[in-house]
Each structure stands twice: as structure tokens, then as C-alpha cells.
C-alpha positions as CSV (number, residue, x, y, z in Angstrom):
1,X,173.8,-196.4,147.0
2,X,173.6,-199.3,144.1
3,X,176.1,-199.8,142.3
4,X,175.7,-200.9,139.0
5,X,177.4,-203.7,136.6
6,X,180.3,-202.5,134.2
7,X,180.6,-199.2,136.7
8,X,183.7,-196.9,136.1
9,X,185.0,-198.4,139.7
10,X,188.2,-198.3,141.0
11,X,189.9,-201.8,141.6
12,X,190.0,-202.5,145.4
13,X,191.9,-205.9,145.1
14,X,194.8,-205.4,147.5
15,X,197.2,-207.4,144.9
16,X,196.6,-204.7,142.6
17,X,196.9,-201.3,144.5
18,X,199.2,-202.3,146.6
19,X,202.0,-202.7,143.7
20,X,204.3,-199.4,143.6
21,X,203.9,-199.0,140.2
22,X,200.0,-198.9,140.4
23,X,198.6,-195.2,139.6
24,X,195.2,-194.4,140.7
25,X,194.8,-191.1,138.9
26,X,195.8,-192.7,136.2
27,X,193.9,-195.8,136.2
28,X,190.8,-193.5,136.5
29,X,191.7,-191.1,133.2
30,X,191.9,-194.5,131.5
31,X,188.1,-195.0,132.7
32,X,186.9,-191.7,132.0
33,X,188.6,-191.7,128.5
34,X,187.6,-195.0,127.2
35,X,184.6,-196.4,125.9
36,X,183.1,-200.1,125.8
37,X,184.1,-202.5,122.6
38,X,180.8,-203.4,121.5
39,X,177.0,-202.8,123.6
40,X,177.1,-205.9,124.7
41,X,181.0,-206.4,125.3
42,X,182.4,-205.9,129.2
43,X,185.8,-204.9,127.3
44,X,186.9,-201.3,127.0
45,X,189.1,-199.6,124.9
46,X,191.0,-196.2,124.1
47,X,191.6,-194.6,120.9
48,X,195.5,-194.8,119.9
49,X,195.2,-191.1,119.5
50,X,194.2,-190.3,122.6
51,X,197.1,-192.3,124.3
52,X,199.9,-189.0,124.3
53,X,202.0,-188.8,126.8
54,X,202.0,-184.7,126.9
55,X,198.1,-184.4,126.2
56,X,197.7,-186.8,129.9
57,X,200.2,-184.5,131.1
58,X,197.6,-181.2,130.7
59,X,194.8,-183.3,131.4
60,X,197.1,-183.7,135.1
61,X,198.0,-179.7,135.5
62,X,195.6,-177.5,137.2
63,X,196.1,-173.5,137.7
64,X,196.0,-172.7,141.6
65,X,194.3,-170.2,142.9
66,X,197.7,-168.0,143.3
67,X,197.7,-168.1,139.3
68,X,201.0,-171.0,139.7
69,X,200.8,-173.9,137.5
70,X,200.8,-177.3,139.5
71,X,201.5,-180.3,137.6
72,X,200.4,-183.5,139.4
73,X,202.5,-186.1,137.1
74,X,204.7,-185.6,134.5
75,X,205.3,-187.0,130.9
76,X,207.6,-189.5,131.9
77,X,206.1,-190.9,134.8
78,X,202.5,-191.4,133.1
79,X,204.8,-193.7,130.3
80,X,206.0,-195.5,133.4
81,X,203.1,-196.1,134.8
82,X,201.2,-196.8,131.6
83,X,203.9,-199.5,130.7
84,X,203.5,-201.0,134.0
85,X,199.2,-200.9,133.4
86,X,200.5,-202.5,129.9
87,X,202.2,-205.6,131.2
């Protein structure tokens, strides 16, 4: 497997998961939902627009196979760990 440069990875660096307030599932619809600066920039970015608290929230609900409505993180702790991601 080759992985390439500017991949939609993870971060492995133990300083950084290891915090409480890290989010993996978060981190990763931050990746999926943003988009590079510029073509030759490194830097990505989100939209303002796309950065709602409830609109993450349903992005974070699935429907089980029972028909029940699971939500894997609320409103409020996706603003918490945003702020955290922020600082």
C-alpha cells in the first residue's frame, strides 16, 4: 500500500490522540468535508456554511436495522470538540 503526500490520513502523533478532547470521527468529517486552499497549497479549508452544529449532527445519525435512530454525537459535543480542534 503507498501512501501518498497530502493523504486524507489520520494523525497518529500520540501527543495528539491521546488528549481527551481529541475526536476521531470528527477530525475525519473535517477531512472528508474540506478541500485544499489553492493546487499547489498543503492548507485546507471548510466552507463557513458547512460548519453547523445540527447539519454534523445528521451527518453522525444512522437508522439501525430495527428501524431506531442511533445518534453517535450530539450538537453540543461536536461544538466542544470543534472548539477544542479550534484552539
Amino acid at each position: 500500500m503507498e501512501i501518498k503526500k497530502n493523504s486524507r490520513q489520520m494523525p497518529s502523533a500520540s501527543m495528539i490522540v491521546r488528549e481527551k478532547d481529541y475526536c476521531d470521527l470528527l477530525y475525519a468529517w473535517l477531512q472528508c468535508n474540506s478541500e485544499r486552499e489553492s493546487v499547489v497549497s498543503t492548507r485546507r479549508r471548510i466552507e463557513k456554511k458547512k460548519v453547523k452544529w445540527a447539519a454534523i449532527e445528521r451527518d453522525f445519525t444512522r437508522t439501525l436495522s430495527d428501524g431506531s435512530v442511533e445518534k453517535v454525537m450530539s450538537r453540543k459535543t461536536i461544538a466542544k470538540y470543534f472548539t477544542h480542534l479550534m484552539n
